[in-house]
N, C-alpha and C positions, 0 to 999 in steps of 0.2 A: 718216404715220409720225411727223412732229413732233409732232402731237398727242397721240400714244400714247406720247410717251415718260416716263418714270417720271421723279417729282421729283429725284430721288438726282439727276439729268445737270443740271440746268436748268443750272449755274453752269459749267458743263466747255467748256474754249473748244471745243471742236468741236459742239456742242450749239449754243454762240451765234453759230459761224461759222452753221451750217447755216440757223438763223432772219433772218439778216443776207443771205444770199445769196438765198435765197425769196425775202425782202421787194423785191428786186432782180430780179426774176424770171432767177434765174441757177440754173435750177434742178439742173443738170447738179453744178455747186460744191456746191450743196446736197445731193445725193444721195451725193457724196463725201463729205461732211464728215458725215455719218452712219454710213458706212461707216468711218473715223477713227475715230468717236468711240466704236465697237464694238472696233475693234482697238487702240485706244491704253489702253482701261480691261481688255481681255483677259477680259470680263464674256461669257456667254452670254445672246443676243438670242434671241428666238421664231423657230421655223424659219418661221410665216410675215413677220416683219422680214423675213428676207434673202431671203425669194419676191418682196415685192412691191416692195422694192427690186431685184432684179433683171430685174423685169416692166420698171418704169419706167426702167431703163438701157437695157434690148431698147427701147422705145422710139423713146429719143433716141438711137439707136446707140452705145450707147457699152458694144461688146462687151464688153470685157476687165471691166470692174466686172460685165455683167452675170454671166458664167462664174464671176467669183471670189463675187456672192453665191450661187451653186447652189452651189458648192463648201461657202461658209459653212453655207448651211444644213445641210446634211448632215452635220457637222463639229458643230451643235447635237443633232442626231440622236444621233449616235454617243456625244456626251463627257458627255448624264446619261441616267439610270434611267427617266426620264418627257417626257413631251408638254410644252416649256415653253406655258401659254398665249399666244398675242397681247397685248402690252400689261406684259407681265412681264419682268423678265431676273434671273439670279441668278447669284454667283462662290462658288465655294469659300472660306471663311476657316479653316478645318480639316480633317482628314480625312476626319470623317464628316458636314460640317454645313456648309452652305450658306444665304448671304445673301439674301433675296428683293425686291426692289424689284415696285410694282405701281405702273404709267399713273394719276396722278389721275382723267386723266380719265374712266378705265376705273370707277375706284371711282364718279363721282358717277352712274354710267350704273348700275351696280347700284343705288344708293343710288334711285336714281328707278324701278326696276323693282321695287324692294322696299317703297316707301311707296304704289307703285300696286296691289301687291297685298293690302296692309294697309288701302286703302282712306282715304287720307292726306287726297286730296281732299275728302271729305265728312269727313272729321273736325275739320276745319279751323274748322267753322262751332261747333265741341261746345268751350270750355270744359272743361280738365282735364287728367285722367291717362287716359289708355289704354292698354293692355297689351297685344303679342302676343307669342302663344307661338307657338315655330317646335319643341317637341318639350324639348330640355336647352337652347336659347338664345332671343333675342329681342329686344323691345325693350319698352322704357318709353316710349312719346308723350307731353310734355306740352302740352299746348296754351291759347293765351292769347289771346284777341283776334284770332283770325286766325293768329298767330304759331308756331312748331312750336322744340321742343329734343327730341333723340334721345337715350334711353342706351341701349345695349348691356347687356343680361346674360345668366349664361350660372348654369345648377344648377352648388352646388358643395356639402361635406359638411352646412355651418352652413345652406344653402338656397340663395336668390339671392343670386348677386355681382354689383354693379350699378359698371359701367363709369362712374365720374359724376365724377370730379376733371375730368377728360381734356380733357370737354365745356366749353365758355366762349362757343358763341355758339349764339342762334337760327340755324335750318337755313333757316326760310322764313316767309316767303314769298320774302326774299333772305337772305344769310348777314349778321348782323349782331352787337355784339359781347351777352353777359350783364352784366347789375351785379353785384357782389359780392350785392347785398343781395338781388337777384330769385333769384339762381342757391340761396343762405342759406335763404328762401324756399321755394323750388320741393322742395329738399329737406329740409324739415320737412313740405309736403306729403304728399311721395312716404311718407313714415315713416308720418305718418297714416293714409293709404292701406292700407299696410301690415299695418297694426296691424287695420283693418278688415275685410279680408278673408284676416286670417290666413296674412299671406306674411311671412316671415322672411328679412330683407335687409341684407345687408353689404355696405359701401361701399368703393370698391378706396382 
């Protein structure tokens, strides 16, 4: 559950109680201080959070947390429209509009499910620009020596809008930072490219 938590908490004392007590194998303190750190921010958690925090309370006996996460859960059930996933939680900031946090760690588990089936691996070895297309979105791959940078883009009226300020470091082979001058570079390539095969792109 600590690992699924959304960066939005990292800094939230209850968040850093809970990695403080873990580390102490206190894990009972820890399991509170989860549950805390759901009620103190008044944020809806994934109805599976308070499953399997209440699994691991039935555990360690420690009834009363386990009842009040079933109760939680249900209570995520009932107060939105849809299924929060695992790894998600979102609050209200107006009537009809809701805030979304997502689990980093959850993103980099897509982010690796999605370069394995783009076939990232053996592209690694290629020198370039690669391109896929997922239908209206996708990505741009550059690649360098081994090295890999991702942009994001998505069809808009003018053609492709390419996600690429955003971007500031190689993805892999570990996350490291761009030079002003590679990144300058990379996207006069990308324009090149462009220009090549007749793709008309705008830069966010």
């Amino acid at each position: 559950m600590i690992d699924y938590i959304p960066e939005f908490y990292k800094n939230h004392r209850q968040f850093q109680n809970s990695i403080e007590f873990y580390g102490k194998n206190e894990f009972g303190l820890a399991l509170e201080s989860l549950v805390e750190l759901a009620d103190e921010t008044e944020h809806y958690f994934s109805e599976e959070f308070w499953t399997e925090l209440g699994k691991a309370a039935n555990i360690m006996g420690m009834d009363k947390v386990s009842s009040y996460c079933k109760k939680q859960s249900k209570k995520t059930l009932a107060g939105l429209d849809y299924r929060l996933p695992f790894g998600w939680t979102t609050y209200k900031v107006s009537e009809n509009n809701f805030q979304v946090h997502i689990s980093e760690k959850l993103n980099e588990e897509w982010k690796t499910e999605r370069r394995k089936k783009d076939g990232i691996e053996k592209l690694l070895n290629e020198n370039g620009i690669h391109f896929s297309n997922k239908g209206r979105n996708g990505y741009i791959y550059f690649i360098e020596n081994g090295k890999l940078i991702e942009f994001e883009w998505e069809l808009d009226i003018g053609g492709i809008r390419l996600w690429f300020e955003a971007e500031n470091h190689w993805c892999l082979p570990a996350k490291s930072d761009l030079k002003k001058e590679d990144k300058s570079r990379i996207k006069q390539l990308i324009i090149d490219w462009a220009e090549r095969n007749n793709e008309k792109i705008e830069f966010d």
